[in-house]
C-alpha positions in Angstrom: -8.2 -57.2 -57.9 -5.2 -59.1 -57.1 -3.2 -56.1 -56.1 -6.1 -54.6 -53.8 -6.0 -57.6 -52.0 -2.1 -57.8 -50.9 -1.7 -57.5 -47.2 0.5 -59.1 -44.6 -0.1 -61.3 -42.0 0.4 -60.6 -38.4 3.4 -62.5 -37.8 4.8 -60.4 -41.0 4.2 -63.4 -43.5 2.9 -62.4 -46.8 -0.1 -64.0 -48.6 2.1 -64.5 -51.1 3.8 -67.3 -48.8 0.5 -68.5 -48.2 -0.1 -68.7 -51.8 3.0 -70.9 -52.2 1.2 -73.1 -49.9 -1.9 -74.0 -51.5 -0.4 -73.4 -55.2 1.0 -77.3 -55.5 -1.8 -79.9 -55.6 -0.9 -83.1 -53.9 0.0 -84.2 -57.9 2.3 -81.5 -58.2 0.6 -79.3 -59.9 0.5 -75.9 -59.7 -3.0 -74.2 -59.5 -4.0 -71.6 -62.5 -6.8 -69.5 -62.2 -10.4 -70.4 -60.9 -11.9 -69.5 -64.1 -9.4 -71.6 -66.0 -9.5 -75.1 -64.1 -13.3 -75.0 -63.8 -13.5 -75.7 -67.7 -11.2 -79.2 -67.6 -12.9 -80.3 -63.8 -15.8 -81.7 -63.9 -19.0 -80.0 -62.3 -17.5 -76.7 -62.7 -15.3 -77.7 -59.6 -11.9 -76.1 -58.9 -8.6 -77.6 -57.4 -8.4 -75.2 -54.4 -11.5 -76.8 -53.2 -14.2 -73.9 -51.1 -13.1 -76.1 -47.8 -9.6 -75.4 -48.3 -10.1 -71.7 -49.1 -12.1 -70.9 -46.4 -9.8 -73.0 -43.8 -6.7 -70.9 -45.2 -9.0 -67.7 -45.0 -10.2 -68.1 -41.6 -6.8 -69.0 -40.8 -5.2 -66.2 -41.8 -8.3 -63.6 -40.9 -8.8 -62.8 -44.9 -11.3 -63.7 -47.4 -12.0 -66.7 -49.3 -10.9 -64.4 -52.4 -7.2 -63.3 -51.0 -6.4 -66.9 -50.7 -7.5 -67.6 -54.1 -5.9 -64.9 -55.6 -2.7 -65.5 -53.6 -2.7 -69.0 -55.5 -3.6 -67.8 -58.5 -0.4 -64.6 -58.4 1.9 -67.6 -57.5 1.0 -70.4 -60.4 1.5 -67.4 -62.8 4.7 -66.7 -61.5 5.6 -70.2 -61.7 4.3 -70.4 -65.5 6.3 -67.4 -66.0 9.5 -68.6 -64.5 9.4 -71.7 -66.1 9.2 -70.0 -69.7 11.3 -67.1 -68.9 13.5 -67.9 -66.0 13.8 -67.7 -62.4 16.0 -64.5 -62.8 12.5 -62.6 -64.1 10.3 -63.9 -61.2 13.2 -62.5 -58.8 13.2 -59.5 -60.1 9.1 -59.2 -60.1 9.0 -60.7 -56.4 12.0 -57.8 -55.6 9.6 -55.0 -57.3 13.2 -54.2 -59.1 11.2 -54.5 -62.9 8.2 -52.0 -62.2 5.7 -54.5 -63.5 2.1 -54.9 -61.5 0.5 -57.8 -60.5 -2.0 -57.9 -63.2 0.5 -57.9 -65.9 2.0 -61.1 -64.2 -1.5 -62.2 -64.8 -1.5 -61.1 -68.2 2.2 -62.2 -68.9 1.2 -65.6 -67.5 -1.8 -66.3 -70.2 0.4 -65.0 -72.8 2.8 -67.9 -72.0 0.1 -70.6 -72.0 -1.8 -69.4 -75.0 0.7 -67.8 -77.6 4.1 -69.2 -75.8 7.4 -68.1 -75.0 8.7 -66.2 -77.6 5.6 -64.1 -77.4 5.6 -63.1 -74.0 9.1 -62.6 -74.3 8.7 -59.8 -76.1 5.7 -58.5 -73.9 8.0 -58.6 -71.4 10.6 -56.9 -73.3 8.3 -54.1 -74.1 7.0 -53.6 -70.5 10.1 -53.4 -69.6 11.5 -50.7 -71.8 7.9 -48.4 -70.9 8.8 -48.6 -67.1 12.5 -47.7 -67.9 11.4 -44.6 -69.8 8.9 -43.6 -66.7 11.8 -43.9 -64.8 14.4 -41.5 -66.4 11.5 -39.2 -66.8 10.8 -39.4 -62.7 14.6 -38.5 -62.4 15.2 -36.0 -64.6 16.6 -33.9 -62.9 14.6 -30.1 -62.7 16.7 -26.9 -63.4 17.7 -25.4 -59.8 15.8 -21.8 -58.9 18.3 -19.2 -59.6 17.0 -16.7 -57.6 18.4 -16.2 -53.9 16.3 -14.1 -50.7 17.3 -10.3 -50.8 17.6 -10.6 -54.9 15.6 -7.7 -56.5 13.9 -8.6 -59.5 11.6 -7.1 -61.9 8.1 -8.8 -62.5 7.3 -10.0 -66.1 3.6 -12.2 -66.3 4.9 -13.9 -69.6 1.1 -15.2 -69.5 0.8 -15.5 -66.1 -2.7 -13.3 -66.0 -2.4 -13.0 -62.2 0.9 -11.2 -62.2 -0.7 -8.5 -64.9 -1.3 -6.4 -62.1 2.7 -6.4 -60.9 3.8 -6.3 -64.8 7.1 -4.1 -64.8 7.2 -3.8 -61.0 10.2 -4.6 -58.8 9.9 -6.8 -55.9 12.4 -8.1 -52.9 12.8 -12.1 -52.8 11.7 -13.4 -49.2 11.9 -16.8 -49.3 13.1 -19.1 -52.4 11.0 -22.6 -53.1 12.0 -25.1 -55.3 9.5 -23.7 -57.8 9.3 -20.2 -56.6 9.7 -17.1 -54.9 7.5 -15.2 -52.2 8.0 -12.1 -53.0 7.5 -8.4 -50.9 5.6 -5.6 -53.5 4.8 -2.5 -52.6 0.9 -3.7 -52.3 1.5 -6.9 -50.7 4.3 -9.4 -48.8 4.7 -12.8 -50.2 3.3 -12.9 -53.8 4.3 -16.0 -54.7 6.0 -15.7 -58.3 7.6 -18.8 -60.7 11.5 -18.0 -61.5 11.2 -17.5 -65.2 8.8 -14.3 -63.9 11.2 -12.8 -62.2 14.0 -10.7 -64.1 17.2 -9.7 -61.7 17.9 -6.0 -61.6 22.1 -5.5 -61.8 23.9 -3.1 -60.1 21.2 -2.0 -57.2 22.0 -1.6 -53.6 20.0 -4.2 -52.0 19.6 -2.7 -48.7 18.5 0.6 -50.0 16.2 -1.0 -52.3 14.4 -3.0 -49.3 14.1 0.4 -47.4 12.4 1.9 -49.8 10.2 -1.3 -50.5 9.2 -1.1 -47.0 8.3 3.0 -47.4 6.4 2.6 -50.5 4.5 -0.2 -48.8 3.9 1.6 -45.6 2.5 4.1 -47.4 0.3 2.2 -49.6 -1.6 0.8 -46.6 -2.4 4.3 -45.6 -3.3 5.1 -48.6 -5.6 2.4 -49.3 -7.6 3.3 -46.2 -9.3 5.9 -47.6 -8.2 5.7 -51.1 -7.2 8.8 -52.4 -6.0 7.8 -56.3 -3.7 10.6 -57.0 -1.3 9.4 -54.1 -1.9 5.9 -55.0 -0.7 6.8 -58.7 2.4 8.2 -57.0 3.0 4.9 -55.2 2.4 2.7 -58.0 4.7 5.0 -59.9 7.8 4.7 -57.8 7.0 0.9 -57.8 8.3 0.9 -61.3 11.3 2.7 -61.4 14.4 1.3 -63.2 16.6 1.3 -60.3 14.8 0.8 -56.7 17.6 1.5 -54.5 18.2 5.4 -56.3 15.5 8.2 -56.2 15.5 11.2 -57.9 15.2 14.3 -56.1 11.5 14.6 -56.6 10.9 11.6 -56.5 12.3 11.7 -52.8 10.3 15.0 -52.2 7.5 13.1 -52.9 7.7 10.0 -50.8 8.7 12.6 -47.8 5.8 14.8 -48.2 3.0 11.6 -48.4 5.1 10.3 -45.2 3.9 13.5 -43.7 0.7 13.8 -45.2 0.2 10.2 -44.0 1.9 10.6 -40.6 4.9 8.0 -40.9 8.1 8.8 -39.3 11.1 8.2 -41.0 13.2 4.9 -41.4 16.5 6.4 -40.7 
């Protein structure tokens, strides 16, 4: 295709220049399409004769088909500004109207077979698709709320992953454009959307991350040889309403598996 074929020269000329320079015919006219001349030349024979091409090709180390195509891109633009206006062919040469090479090609043969008014409005509805591609690529996304040190409480909300962490409360690590890694007491950096993450008000965040870091401590032990009553207990205190405040026996208990599990105290 046309647009597979764009390169640039060494000396940084594009084939587009070089298609300028076979695209007039010592007559004046400009070249169209190989498959278009051949039916009013006789023997089949097109204007950009196979000596030419391959002189320009060899010239310019590309193929025979670059230099055709490069003269068949630059009689459509030609064709186009002539109906249109030279204000259209800037803006497609300046890349400023979004519109590919092939539907120059396409614009072009609407021109010469169903005329001006026609491809006008082609043009006009081209235009007006690329425009709305364009807002959509801007639009701008909703900023992540969430901030590192935030606790939050895990809600799936369909996520079938996060089933496993539903109701639990987690410490923010590291905030991504869209989404958190998050510490559990199973694991360090789940990674977690924002809309599944629900901020808990009024905890003391430093009290909370201590006890994060306890319950997780623990839950490695645990996990070693598996004992399910004092995993139960863990997986317990990972859902407690407030993080940073423990009951009494609730305390007694993390103290006692500390000990069971021989883990000296964070203070």
């Amino acid at each position: 295709s046309v647009e597979e074929e764009e390169e640039h020269l060494p000396n940084g000329k594009s084939f587009l220049s070089v298609g300028e320079e076979v695209g007039q015919l010592p007559n004046g006219k400009n070249f169209l399409s190989v498959e278009e001349e051949e039916e009013h030349l006789p023997n089949g024979k097109s204007f950009l004769s196979v000596d030419m091409a391959k002189s320009l090709a060899e010239q310019y180390k590309v193929s025979d088909r670059t230099i055709r195509n490069d003269a068949q891109f630059t009689s459509a633009l030609d064709t186009i500004a002539q109906a249109l206006g030279d204000e259209v062919k800037h803006s497609i040469l300046t890349r400023t109207t979004g519109i590919s090479k092939k539907d120059v090609l396409s614009l072009a043969r609407v021109v010469r077979n169903e005329g001006k008014e026609t491809a006008k409005k082609l043009l006009n509805n081209k235009l007006s698709k690329c425009d709305i591609v364009q807002q959509i690529k801007n639009k701008q996304r909703v900023p992540n709320p969430h901030y590192v040190g935030e606790v939050c409480t895990i809600t799936p909300k369909g996520d079938k992953e996060l089933k496993q962490f539903s109701g639990c409360w987690g410490i923010i690590l590291e905030v991504n454009p869209h989404s958190c890694a998050v510490r559990t007491w199973k694991m360090d950096s789940l990674t977690v959307k924002p809309e599944n993450l629900e901020p808990i008000n009024g905890v003391c965040k430093d009290t909370a991350s201590q006890n994060c870091t306890r319950i997780q401590r623990l839950a490695f032990k645990v996990r070693e040889d598996y004992e399910p009553t004092h995993m139960a207990v863990l997986e317990a205190l990972s859902r407690i309403p407030d993080p940073s405040y423990l009951t009494s026996k609730q305390e007694r208990m993390l103290a006692f598996l500390e000990q069971e599990y021989e883990l000296q105290s964070l203070d």
